[in-house]
Biopython code that builds the backbone (N, CA, C, O; Angstrom):
import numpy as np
from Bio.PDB.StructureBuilder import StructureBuilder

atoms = [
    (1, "UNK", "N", (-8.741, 7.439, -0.411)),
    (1, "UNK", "CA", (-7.429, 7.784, 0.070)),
    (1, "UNK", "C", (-7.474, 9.231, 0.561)),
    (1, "UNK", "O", (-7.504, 10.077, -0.333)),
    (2, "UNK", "N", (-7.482, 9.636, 1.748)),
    (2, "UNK", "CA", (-7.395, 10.743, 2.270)),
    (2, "UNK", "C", (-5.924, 11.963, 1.664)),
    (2, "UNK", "O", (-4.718, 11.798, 1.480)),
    (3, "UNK", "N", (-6.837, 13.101, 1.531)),
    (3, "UNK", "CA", (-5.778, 14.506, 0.624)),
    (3, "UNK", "C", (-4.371, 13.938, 1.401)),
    (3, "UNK", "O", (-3.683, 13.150, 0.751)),
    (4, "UNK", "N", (-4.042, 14.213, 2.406)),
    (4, "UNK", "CA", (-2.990, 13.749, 3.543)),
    (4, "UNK", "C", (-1.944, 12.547, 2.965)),
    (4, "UNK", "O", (-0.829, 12.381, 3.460)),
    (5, "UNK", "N", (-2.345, 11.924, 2.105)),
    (5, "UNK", "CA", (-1.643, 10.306, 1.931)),
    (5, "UNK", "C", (-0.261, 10.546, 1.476)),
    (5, "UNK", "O", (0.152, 11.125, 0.471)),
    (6, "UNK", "N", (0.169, 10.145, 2.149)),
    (6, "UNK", "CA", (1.858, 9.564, 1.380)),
    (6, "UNK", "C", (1.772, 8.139, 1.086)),
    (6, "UNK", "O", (1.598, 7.245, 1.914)),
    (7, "UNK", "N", (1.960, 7.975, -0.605)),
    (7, "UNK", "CA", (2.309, 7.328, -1.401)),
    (7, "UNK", "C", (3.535, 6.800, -1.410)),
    (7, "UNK", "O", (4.248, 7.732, -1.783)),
    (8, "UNK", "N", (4.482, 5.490, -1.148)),
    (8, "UNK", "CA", (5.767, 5.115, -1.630)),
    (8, "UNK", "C", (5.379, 3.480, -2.712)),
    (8, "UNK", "O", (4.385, 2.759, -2.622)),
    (9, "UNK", "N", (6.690, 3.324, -3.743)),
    (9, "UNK", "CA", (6.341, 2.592, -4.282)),
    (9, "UNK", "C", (6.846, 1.157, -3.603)),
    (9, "UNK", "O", (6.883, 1.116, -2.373)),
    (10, "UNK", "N", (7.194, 0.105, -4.283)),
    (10, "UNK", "CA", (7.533, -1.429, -3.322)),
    (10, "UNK", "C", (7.489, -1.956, -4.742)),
    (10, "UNK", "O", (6.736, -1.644, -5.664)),
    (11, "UNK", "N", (8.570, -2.909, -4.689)),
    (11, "UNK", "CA", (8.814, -4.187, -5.618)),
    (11, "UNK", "C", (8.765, -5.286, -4.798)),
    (11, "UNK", "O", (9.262, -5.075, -3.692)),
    (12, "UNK", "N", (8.253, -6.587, -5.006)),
    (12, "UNK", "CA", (8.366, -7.745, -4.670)),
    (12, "UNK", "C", (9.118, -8.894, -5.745)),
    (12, "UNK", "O", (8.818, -9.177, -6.905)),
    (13, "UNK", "N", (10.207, -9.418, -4.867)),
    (13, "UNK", "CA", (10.815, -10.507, -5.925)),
    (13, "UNK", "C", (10.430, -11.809, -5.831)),
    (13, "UNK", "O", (9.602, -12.073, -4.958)),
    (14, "UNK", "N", (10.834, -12.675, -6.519)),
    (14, "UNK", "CA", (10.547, -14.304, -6.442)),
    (14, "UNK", "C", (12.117, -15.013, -6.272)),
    (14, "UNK", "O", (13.223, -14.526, -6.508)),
    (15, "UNK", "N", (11.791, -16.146, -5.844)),
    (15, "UNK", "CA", (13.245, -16.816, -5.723)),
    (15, "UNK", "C", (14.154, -16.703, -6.283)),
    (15, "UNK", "O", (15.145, -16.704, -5.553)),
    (16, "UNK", "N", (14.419, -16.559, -7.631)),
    (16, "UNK", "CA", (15.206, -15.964, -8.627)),
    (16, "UNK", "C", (15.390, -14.290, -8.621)),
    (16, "UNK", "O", (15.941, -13.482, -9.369)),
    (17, "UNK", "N", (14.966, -14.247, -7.925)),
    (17, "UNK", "CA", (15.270, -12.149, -7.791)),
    (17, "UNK", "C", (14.955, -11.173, -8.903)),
    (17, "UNK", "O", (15.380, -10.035, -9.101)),
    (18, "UNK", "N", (13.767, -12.207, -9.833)),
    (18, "UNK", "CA", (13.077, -11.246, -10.094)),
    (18, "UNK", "C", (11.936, -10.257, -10.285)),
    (18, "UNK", "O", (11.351, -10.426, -9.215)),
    (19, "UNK", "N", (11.571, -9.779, -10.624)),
    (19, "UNK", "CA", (10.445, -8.489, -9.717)),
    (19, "UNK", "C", (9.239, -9.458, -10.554)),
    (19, "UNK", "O", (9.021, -9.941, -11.665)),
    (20, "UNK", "N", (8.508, -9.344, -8.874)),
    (20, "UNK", "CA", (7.478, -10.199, -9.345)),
    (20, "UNK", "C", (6.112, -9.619, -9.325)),
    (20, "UNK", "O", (5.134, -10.192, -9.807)),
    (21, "UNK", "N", (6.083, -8.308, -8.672)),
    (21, "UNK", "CA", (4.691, -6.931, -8.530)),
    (21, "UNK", "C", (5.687, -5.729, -8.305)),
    (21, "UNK", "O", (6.892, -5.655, -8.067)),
    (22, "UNK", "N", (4.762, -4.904, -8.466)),
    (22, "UNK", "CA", (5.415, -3.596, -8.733)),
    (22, "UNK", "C", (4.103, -2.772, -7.845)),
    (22, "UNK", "O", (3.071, -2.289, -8.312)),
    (23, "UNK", "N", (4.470, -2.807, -6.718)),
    (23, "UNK", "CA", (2.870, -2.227, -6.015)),
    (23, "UNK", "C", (3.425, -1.066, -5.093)),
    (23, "UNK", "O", (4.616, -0.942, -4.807)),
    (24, "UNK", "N", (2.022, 0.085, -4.505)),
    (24, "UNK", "CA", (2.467, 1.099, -3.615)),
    (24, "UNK", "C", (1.776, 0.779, -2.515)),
    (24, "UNK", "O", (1.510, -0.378, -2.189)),
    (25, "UNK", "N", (1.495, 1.670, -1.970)),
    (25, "UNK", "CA", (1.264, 1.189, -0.383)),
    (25, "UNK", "C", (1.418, 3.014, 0.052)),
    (25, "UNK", "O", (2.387, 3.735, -0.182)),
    (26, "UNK", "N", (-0.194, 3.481, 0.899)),
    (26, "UNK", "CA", (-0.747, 4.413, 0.656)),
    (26, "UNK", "C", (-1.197, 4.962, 2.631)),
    (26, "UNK", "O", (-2.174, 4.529, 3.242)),
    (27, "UNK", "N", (-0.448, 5.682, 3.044)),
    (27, "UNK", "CA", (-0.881, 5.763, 4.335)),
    (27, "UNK", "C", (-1.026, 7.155, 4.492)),
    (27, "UNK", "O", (-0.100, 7.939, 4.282)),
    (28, "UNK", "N", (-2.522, 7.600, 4.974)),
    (28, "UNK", "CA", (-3.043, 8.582, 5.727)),
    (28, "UNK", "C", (-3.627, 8.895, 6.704)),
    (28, "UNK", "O", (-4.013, 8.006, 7.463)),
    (29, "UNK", "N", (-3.868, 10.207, 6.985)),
    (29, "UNK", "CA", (-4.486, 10.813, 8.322)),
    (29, "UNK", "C", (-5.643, 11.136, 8.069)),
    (29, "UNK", "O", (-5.531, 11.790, 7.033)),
    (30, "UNK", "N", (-6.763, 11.104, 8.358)),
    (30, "UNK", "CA", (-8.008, 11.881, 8.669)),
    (30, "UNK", "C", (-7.927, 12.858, 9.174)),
    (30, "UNK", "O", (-6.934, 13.112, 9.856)),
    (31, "UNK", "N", (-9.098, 13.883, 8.993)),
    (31, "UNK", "CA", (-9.659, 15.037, 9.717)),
    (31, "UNK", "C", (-9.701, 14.629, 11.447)),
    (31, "UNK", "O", (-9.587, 15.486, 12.323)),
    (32, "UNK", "N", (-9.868, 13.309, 11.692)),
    (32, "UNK", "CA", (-9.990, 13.180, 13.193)),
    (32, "UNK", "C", (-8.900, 12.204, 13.409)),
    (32, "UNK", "O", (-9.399, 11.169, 13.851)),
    (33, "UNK", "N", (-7.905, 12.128, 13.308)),
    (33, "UNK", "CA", (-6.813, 11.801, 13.505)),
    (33, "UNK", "C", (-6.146, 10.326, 12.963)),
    (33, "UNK", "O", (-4.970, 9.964, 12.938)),
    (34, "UNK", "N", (-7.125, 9.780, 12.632)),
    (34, "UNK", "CA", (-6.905, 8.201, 12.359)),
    (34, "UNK", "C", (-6.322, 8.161, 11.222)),
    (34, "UNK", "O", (-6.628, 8.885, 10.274)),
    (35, "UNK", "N", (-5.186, 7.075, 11.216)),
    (35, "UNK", "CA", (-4.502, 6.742, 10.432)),
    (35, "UNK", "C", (-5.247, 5.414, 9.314)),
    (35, "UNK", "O", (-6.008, 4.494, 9.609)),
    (36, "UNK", "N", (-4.653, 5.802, 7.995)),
    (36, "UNK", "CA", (-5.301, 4.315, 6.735)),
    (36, "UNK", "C", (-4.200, 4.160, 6.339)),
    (36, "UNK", "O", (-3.184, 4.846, 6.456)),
    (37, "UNK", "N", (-4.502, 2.768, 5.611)),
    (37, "UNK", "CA", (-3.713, 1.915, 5.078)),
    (37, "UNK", "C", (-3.586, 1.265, 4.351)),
    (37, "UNK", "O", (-3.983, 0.116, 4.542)),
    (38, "UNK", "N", (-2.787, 1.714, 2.742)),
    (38, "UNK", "CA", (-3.896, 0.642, 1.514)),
    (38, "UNK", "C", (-2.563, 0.169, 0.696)),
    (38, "UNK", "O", (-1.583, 0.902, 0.571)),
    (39, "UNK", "N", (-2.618, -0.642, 0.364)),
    (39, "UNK", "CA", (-1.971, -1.769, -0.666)),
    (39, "UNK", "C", (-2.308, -1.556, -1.976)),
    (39, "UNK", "O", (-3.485, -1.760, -2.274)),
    (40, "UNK", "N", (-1.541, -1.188, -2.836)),
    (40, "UNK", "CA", (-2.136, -0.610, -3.833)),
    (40, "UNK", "C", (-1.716, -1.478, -5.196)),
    (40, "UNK", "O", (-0.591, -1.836, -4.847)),
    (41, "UNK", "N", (-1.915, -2.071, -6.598)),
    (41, "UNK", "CA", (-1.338, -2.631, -7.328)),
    (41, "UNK", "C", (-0.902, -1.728, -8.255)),
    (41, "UNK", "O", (-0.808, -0.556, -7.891)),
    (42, "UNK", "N", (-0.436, -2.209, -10.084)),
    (42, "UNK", "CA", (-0.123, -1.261, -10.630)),
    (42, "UNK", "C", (-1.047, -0.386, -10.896)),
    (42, "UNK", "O", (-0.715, 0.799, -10.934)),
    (43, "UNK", "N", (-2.282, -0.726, -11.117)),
    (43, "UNK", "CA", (-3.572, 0.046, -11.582)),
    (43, "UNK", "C", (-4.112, 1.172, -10.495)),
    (43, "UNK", "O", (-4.864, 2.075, -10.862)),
    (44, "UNK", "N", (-3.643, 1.033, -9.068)),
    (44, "UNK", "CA", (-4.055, 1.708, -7.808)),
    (44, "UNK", "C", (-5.300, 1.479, -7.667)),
    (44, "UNK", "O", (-6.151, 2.369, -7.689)),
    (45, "UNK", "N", (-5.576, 0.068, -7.483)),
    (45, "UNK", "CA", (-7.029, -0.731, -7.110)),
    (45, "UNK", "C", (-6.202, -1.383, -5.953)),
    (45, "UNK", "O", (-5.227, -2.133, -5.996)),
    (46, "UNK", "N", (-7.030, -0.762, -4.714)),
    (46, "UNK", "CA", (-6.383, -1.303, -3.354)),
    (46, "UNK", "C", (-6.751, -3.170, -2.904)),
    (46, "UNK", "O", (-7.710, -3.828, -2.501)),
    (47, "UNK", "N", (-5.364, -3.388, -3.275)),
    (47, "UNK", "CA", (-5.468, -5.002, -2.541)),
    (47, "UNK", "C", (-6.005, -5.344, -0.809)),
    (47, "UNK", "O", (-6.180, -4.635, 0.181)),
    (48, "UNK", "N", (-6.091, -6.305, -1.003)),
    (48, "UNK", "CA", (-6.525, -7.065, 0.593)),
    (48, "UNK", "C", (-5.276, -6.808, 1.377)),
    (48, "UNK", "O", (-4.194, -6.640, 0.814)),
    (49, "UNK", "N", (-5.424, -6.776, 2.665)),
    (49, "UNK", "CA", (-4.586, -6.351, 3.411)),
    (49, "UNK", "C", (-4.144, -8.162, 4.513)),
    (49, "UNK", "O", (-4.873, -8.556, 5.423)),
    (50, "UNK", "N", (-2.721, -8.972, 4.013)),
    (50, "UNK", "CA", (-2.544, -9.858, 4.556)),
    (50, "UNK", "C", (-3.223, -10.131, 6.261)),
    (50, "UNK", "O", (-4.004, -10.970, 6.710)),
    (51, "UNK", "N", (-2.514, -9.024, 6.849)),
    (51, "UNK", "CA", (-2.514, -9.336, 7.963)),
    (51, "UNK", "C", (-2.597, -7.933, 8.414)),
    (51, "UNK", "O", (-1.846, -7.055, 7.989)),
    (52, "UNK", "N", (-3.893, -7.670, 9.629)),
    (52, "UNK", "CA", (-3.694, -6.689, 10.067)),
    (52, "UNK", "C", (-3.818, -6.698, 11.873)),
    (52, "UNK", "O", (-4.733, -7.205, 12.522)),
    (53, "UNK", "N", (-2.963, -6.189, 12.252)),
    (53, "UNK", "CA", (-2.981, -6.609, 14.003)),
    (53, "UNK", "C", (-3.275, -4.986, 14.414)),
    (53, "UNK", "O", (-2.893, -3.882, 14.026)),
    (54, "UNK", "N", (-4.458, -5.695, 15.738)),
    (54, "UNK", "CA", (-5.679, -4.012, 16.063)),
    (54, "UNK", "C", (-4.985, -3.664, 17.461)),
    (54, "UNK", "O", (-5.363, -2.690, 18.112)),
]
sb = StructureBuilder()
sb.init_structure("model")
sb.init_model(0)
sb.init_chain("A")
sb.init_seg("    ")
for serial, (resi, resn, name, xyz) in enumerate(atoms, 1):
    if name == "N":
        sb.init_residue(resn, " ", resi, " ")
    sb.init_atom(name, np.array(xyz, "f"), 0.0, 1.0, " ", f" {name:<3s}", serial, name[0])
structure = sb.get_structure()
């Protein structure tokens, strides 16, 4: 995770509305400009990324 990252957190619910993950989601800049992108769980072990369009 690049020094740069902003961290926000995210709840996901289930049909019943209640919280079903409790995950963050981690986006930074590089030294050469490129942006990352990580899915994070409670532990901050970055999940798979559903879908990513290039």
């Amino acid at each position: 995770m690049p020094s740069s990252a902003m961290i926000r957190k995210a709840l996901t619910f289930d049909e019943n509305n209640l919280v079903q993950n409790r995950l963050s989601y981690s986006v930074g800049v590089d030294a050469y400009g490129k942006y990352s992108f990580e899915i994070l769980d409670e532990t901050e072990t970055p999940l798979p990324i559903p879908l990513m369009a290039s």
